[in-house]
N, CA, C and O of each residue as an XYZ file, in Angstrom:
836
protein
N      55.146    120.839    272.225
C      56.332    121.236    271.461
C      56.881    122.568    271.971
O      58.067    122.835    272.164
N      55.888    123.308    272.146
C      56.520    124.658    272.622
C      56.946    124.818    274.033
O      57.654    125.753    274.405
N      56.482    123.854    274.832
C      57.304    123.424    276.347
C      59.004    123.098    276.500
O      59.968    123.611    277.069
N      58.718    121.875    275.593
C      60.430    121.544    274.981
C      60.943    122.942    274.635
O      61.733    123.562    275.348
N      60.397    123.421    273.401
C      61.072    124.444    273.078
C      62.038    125.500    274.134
O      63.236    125.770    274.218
N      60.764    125.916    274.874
C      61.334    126.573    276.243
C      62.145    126.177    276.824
O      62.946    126.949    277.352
N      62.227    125.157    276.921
C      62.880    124.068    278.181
C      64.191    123.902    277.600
O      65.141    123.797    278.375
N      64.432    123.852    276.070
C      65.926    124.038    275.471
C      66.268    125.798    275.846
O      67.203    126.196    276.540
N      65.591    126.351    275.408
C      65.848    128.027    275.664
C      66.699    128.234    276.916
O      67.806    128.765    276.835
N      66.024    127.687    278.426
C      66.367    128.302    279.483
C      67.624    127.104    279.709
O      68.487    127.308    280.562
N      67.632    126.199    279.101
C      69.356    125.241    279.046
C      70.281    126.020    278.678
O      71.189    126.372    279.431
N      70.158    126.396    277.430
C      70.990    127.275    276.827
C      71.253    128.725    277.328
O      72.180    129.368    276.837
N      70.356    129.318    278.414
C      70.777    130.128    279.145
C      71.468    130.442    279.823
O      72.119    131.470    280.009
N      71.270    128.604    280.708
C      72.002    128.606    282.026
C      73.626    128.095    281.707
O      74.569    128.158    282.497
N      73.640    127.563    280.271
C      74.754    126.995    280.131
C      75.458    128.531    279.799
O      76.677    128.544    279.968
N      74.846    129.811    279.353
C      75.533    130.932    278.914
C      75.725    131.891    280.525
O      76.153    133.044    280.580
N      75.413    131.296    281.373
C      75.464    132.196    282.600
C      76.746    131.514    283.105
O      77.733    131.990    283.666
N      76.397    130.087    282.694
C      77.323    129.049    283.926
C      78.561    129.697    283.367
O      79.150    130.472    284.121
N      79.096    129.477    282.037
C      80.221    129.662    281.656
C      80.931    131.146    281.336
O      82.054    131.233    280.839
N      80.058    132.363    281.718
C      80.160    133.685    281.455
C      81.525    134.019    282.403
O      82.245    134.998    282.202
N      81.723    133.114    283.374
C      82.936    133.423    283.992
C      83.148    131.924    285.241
O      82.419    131.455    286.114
N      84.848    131.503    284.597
C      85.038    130.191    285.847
C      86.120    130.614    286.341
O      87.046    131.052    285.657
N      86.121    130.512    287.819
C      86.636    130.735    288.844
C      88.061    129.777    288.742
O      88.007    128.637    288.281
N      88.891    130.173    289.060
C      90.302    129.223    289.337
C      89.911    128.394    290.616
O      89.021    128.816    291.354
N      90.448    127.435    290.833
C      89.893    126.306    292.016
C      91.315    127.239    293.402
O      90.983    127.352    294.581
N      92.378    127.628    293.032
C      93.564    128.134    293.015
C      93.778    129.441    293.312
O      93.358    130.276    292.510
N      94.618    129.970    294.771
C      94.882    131.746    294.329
C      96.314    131.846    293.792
O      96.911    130.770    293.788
N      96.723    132.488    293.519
C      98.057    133.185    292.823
C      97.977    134.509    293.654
O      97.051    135.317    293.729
N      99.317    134.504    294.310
C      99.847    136.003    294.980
C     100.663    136.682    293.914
O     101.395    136.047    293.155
N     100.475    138.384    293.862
C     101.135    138.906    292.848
C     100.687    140.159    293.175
O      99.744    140.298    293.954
N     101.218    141.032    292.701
C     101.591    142.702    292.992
C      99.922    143.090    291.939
O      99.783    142.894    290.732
N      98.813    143.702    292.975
C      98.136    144.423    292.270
C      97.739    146.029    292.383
O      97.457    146.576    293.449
N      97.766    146.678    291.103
C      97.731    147.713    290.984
C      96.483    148.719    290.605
O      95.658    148.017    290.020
N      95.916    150.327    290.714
C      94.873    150.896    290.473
C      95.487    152.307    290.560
O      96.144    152.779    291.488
N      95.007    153.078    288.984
C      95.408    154.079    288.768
C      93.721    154.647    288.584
O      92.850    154.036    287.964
N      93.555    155.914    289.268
C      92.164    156.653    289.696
C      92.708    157.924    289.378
O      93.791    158.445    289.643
N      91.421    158.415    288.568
C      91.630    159.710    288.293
C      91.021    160.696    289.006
O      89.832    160.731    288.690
N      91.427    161.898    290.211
C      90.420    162.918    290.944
C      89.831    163.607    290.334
O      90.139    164.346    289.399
N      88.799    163.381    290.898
C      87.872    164.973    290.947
C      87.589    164.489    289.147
O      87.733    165.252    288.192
N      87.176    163.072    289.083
C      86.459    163.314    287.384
C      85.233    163.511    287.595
O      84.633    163.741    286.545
N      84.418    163.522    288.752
C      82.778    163.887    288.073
C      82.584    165.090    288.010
O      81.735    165.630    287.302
N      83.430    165.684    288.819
C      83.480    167.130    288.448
C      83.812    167.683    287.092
O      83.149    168.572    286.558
N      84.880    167.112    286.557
C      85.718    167.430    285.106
C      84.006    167.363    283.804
O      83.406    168.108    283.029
N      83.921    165.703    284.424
C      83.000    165.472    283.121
C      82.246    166.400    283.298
O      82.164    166.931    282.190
N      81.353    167.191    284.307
C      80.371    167.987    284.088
C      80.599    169.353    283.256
O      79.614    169.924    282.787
N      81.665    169.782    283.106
C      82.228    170.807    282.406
C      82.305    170.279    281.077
O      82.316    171.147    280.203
N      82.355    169.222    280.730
C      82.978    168.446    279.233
C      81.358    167.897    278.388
O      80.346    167.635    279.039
N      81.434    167.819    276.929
C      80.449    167.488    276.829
C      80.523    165.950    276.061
O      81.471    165.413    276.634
N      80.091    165.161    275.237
C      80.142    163.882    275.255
C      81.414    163.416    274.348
O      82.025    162.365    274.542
N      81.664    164.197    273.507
C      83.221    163.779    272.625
C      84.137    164.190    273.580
O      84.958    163.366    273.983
N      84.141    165.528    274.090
C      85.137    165.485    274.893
C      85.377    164.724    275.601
O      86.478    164.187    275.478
N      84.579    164.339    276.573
C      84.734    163.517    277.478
C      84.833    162.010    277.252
O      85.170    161.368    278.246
N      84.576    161.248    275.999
C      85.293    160.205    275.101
C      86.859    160.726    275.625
O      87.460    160.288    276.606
N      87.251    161.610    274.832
C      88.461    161.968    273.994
C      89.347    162.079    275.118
O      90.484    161.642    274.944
N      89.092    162.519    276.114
C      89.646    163.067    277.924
C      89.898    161.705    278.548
O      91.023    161.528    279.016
N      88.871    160.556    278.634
C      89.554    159.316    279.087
C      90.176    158.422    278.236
O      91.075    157.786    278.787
N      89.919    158.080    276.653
C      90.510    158.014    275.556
C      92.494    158.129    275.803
O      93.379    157.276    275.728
N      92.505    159.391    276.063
C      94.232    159.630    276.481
C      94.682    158.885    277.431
O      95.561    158.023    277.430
N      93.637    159.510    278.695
C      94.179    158.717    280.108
C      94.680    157.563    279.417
O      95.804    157.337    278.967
N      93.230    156.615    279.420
C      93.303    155.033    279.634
C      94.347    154.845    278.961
O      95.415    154.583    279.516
N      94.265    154.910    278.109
C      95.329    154.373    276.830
C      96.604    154.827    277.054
O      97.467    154.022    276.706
N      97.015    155.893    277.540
C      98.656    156.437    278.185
C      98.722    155.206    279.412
O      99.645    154.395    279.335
N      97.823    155.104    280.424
C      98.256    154.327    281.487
C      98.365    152.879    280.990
O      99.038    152.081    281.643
N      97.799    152.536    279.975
C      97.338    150.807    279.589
C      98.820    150.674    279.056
O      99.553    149.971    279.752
N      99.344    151.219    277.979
C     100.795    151.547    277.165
C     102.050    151.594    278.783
O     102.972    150.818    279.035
N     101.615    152.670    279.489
C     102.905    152.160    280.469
C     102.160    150.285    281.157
O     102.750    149.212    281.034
N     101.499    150.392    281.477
C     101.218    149.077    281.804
C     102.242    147.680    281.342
O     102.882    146.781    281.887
N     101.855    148.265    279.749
C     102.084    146.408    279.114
C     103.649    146.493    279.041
O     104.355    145.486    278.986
N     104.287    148.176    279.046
C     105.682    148.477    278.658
C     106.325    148.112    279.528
O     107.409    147.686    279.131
N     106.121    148.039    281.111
C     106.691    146.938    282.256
C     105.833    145.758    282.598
O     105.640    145.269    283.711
N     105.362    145.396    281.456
C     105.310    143.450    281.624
C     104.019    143.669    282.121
O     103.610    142.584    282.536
N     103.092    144.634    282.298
C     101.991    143.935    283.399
C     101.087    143.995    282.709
O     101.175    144.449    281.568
N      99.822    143.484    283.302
C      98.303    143.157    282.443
C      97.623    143.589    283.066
O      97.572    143.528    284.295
N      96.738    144.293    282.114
C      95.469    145.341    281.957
C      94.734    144.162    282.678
O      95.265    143.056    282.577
N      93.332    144.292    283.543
C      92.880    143.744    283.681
C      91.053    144.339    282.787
O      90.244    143.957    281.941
N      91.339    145.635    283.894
C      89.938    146.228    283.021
C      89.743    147.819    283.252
O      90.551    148.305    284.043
N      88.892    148.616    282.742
C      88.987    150.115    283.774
C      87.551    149.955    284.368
O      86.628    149.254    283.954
N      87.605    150.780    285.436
C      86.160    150.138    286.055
C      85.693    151.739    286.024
O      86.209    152.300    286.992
N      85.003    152.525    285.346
C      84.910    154.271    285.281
C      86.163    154.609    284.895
O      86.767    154.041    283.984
N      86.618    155.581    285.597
C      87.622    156.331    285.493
C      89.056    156.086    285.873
O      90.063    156.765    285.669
N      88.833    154.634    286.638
C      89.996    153.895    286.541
C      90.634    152.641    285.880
O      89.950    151.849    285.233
N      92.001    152.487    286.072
C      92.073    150.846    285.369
C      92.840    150.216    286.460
O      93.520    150.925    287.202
N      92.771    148.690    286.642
C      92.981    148.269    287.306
C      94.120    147.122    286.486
O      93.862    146.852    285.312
N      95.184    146.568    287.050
C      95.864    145.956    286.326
C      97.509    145.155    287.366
O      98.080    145.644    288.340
N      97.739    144.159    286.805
C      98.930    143.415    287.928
C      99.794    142.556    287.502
O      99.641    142.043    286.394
N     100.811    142.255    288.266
C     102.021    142.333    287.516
C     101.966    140.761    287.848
O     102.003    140.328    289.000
N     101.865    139.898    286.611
C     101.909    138.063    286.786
C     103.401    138.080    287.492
O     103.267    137.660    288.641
N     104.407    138.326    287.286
C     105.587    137.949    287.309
C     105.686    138.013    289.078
O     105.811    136.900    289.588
N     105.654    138.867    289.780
C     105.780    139.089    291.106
C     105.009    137.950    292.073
O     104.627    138.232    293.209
N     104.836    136.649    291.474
C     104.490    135.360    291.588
C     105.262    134.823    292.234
O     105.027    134.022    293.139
N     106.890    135.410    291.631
C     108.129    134.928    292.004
C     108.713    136.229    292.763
O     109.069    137.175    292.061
N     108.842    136.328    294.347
C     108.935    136.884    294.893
C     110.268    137.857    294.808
O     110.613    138.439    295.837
N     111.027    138.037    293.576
C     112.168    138.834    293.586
C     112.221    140.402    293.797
O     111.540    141.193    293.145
N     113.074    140.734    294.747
C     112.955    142.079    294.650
C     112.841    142.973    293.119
O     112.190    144.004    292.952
N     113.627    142.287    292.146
C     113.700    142.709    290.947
C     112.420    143.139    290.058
O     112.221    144.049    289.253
N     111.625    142.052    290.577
C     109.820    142.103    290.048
C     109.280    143.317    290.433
O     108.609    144.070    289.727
N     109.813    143.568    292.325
C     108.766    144.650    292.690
C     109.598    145.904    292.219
O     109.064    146.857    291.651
N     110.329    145.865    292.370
C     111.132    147.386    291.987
C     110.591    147.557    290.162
O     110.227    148.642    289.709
N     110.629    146.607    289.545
C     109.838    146.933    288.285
C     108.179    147.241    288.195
O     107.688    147.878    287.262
N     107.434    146.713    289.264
C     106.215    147.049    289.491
C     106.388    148.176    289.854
O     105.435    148.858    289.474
N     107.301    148.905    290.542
C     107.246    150.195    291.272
C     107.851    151.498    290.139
O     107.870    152.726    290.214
N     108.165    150.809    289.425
C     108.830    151.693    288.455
C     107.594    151.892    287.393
O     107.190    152.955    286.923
N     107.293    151.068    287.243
C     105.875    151.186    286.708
C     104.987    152.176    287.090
O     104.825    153.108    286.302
N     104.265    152.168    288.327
C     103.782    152.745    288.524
C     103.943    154.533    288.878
O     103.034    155.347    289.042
N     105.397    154.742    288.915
C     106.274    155.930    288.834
C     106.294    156.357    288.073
O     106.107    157.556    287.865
N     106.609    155.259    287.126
C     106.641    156.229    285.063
C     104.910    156.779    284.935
O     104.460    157.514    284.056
N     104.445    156.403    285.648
C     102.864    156.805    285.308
C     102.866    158.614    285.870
O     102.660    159.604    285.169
N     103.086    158.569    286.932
C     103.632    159.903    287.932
C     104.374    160.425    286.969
O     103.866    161.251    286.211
N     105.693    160.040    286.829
C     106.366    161.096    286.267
C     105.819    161.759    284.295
O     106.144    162.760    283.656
N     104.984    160.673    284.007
C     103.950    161.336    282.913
C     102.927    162.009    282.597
O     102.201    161.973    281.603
N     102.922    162.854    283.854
C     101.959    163.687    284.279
C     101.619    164.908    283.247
O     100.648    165.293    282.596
N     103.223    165.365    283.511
C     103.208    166.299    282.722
C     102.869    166.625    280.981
O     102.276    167.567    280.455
N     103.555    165.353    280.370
C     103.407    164.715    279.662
C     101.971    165.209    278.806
O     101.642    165.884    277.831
N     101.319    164.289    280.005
C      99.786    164.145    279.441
C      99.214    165.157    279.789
O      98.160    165.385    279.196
N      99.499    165.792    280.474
C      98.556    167.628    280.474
C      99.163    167.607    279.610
O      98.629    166.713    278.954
N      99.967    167.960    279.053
C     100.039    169.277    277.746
C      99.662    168.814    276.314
O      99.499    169.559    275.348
N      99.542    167.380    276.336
C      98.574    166.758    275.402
C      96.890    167.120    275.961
O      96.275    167.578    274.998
N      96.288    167.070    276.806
C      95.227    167.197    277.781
C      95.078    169.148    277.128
O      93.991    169.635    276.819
N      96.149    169.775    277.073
C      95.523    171.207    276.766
C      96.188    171.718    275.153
O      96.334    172.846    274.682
N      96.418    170.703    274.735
C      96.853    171.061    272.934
C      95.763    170.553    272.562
O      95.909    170.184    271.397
N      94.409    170.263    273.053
C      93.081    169.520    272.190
C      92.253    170.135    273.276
O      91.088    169.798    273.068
N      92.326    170.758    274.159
C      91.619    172.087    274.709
C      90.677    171.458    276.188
O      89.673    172.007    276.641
N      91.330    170.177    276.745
C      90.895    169.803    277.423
C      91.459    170.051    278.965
O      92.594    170.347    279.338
N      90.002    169.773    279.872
C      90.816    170.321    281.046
C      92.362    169.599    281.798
O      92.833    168.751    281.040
N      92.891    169.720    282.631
C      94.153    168.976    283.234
C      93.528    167.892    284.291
O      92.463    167.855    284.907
N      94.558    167.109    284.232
C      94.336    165.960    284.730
C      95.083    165.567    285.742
O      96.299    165.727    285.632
N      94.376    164.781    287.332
C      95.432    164.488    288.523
C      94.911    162.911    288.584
O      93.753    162.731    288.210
N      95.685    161.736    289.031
C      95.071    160.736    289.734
C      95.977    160.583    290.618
O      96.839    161.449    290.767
N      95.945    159.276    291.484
C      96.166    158.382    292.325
C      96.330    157.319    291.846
O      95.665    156.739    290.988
N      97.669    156.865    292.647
C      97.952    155.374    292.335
C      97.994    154.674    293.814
O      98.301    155.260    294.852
N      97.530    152.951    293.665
C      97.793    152.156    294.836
C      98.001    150.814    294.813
O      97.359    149.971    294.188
N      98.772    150.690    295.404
C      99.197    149.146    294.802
C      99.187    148.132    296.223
O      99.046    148.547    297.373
N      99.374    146.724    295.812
C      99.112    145.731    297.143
C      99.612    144.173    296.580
O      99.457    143.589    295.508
N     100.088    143.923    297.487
C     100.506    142.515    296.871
C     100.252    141.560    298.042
O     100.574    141.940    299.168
N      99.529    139.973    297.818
C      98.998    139.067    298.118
C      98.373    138.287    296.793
O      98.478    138.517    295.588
N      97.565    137.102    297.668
C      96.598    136.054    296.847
C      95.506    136.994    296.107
O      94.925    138.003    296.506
N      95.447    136.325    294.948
C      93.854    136.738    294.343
C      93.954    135.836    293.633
O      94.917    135.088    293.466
N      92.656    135.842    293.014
C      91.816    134.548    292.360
C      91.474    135.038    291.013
O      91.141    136.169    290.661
N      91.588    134.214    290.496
C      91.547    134.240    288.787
C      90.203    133.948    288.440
O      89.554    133.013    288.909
N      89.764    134.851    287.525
C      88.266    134.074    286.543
C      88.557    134.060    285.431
O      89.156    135.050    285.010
N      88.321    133.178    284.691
C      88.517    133.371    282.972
C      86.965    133.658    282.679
O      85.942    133.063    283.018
N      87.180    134.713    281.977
C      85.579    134.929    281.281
C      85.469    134.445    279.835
O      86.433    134.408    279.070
N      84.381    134.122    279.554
C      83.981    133.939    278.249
C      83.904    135.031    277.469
O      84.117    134.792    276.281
N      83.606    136.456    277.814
C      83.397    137.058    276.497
C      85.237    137.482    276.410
O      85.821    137.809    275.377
N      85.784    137.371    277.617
C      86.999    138.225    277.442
C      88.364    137.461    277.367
O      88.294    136.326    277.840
N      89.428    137.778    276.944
C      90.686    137.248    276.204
C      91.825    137.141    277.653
O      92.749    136.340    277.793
N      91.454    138.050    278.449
C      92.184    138.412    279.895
C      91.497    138.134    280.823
O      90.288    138.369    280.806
N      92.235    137.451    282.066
C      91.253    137.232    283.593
C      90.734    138.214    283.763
O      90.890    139.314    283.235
N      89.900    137.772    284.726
C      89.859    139.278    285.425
C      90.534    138.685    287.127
O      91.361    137.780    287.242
N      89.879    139.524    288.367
C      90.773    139.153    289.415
C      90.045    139.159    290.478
O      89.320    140.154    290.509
N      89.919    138.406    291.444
C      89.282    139.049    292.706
C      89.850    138.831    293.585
O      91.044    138.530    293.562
N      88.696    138.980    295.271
C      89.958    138.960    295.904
C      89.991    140.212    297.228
O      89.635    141.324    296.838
N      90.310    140.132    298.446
C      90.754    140.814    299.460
C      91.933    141.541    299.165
O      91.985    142.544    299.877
N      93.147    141.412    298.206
C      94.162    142.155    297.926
C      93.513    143.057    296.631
O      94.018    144.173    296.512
N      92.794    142.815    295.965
C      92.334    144.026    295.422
C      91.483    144.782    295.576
O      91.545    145.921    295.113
N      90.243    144.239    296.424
C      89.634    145.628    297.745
C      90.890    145.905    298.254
O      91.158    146.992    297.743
N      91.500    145.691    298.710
C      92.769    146.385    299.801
C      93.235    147.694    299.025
O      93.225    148.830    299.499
N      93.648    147.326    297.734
C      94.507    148.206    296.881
C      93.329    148.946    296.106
O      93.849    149.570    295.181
N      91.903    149.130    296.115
C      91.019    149.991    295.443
C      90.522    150.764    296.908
O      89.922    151.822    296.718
N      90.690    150.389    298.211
C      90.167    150.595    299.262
C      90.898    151.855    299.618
O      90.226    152.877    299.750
N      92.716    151.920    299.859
C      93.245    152.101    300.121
C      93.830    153.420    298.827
O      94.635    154.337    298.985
N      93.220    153.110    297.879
C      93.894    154.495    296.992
C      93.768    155.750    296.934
O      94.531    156.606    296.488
N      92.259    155.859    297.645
C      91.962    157.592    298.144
C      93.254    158.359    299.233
O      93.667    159.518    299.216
N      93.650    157.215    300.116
C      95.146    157.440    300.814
C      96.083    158.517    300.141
O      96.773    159.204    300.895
N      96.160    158.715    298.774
C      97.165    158.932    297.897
C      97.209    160.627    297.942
O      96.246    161.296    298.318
N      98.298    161.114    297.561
C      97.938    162.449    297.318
C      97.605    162.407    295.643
O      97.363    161.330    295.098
N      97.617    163.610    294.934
C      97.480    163.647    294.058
C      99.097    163.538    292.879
O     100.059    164.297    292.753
N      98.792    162.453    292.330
C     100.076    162.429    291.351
C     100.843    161.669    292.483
O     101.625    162.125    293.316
N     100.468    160.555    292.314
C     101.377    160.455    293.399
C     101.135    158.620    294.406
O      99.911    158.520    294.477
N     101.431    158.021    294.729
C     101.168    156.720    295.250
C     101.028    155.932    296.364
O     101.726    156.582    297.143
N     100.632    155.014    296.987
C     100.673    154.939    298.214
C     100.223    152.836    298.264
O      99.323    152.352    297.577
N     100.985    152.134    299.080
C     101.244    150.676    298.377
C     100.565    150.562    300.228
O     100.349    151.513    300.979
N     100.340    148.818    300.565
C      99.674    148.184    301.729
C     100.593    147.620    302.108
O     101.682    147.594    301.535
N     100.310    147.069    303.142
C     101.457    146.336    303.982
C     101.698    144.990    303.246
O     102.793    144.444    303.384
N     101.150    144.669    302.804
C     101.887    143.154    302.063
C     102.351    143.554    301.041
O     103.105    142.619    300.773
N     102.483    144.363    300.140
C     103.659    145.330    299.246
C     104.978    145.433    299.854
O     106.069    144.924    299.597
N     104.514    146.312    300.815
C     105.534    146.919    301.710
C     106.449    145.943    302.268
O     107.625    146.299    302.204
N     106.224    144.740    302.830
C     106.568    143.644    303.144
C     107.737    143.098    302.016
O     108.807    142.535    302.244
N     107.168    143.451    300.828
C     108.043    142.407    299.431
C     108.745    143.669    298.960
O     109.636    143.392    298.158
N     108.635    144.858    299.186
C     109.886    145.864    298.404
C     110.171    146.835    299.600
O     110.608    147.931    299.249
N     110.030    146.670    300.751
C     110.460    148.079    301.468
C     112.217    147.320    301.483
O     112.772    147.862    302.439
N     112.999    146.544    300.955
C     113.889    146.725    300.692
C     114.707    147.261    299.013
O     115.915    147.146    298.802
N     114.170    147.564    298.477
C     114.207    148.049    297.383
C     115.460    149.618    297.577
O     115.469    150.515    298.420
N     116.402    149.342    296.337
C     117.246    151.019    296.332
C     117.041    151.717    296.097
O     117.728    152.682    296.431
N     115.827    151.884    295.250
C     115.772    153.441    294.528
C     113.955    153.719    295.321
O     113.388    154.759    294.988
N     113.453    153.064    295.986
C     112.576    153.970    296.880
C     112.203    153.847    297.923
O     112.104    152.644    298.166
N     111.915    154.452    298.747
C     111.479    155.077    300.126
C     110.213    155.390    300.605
O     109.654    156.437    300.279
N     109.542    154.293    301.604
C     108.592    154.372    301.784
C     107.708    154.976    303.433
O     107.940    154.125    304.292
N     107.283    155.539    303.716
C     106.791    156.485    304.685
C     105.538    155.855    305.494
O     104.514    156.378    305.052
N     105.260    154.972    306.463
C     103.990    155.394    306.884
C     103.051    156.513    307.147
O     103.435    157.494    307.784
N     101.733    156.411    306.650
C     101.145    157.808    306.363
C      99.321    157.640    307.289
O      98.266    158.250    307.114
N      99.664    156.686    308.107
C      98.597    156.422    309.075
C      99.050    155.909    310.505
O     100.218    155.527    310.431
N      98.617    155.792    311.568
C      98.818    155.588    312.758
C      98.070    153.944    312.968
O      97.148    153.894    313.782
N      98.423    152.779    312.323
C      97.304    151.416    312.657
C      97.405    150.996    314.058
O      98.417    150.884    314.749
N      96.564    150.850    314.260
C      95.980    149.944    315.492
C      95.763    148.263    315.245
O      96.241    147.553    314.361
N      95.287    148.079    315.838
C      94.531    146.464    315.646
C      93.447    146.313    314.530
O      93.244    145.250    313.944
N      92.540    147.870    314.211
C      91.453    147.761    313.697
C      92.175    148.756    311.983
O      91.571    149.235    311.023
N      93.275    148.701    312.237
C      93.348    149.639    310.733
C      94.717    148.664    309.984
O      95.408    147.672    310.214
N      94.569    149.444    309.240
C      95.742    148.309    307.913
C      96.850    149.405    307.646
O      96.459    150.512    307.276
N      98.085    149.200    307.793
C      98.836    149.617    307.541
C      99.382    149.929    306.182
O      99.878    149.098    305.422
N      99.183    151.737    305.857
C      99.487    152.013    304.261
C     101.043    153.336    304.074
O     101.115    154.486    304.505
N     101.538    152.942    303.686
C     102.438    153.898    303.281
C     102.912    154.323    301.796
O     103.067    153.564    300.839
N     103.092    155.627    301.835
C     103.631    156.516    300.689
C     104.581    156.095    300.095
O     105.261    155.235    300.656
N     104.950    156.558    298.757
C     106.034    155.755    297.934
C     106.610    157.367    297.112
O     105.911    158.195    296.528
N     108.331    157.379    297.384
C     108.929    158.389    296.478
C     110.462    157.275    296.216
O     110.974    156.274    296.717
N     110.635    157.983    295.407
C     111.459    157.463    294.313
C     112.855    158.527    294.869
O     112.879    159.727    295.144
N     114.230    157.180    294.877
C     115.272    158.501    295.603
C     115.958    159.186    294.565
O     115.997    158.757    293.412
N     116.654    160.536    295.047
C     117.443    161.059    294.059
C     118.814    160.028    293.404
O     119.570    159.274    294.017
N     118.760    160.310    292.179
C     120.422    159.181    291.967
C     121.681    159.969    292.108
O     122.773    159.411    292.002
């Protein structure tokens, strides 16, 4: 009896592993994005455990709010970043990416913003990096969670590629670059020399109107 027993136990395991996350058979191309915050292990060591709740608390939640406010989906924060992408840019319109890009601008231009919330509750100031990339990725639906998550060579590309960035500030991959370097309101810079063996990344500013 207690063999069976077991023998249902480790069923019911495998049926909780099998289904903990299913893969799309399918990729979907679409604009993905990663907002990173510098120099946080340094910050947290100065901060002590509420603070440092309360310090990514703002971040996340300021960047998640511009997120959903241009259409896009949170995927998850992985530490000190969140990662997140725009379904719509499925449909290759310039209109999509210039709203992905605006997106990720309103984040920049809320910099300020969020320092002076960041030092009215006595906390230190805050810089990240943004990077974005557009191609295929692959969908998982998880069981414990309500949202895919994503995987995928275009989102190593765009988590690979975000140290590139200055601070406050953004920097997109060549298959981005590809779907908005015609875009009006920004201007994009190569900011590396590629060869055969490197990937082509360039800077992103926003023009004067």
């Amino acid at each position: 009896m207690a063999e069976i027993n077991n023998e249902t136990h480790e069923i019911k395991e495998h049926k909780q592993v099998e289904f903990l996350m299913q893969f799309s058979a399918s990729t979907t191309e679409c604009c993905v994005c990663l907002v990173d915050i510098v120099g946080s292990t340094d910050t947290m060591m100065s901060l002590d455990h509420p603070q440092a709740s309360r310090y990514y608390e703002i971040f996340l939640n300021k960047m998640a709010d511009i997120v959903k406010k241009f259409g896009g989906v949170v995927v998850k924060n992985i530490g000190d970043s969140l990662l997140f992408y725009f379904p719509n840019t499925s449909n290759p319109k310039i209109e999509e990416f210039e709203n992905a890009l605006s997106c990720c601008y309103s984040m920049i231009e809320t910099n300020h913003e969020l320092n002076l919330q960041m030092s009215q509750e006595g906390l230190p100031q805050i810089n990240y990096r943004i990077s974005g990339e557009y191609g295929p990725v692959i969908m998982a639906k998880i069981s414990t969670s309500s949202t895919n998550d994503i995987f995928g060579n275009t989102v190593n590309i765009c988590s690979k590629i975000n140290r590139m960035a200055q601070k406050n500030a953004m920097v997109i991959g060549y298959g981005l670059y590809l779907k908005a370097s015609n875009s009006k309101n920004y201007d994009f810079t190569l900011i590396n020399s590629p060869d055969k063996k490197e990937y082509s990344v360039y800077s992103l500013t926003k023009r004067s109107n």
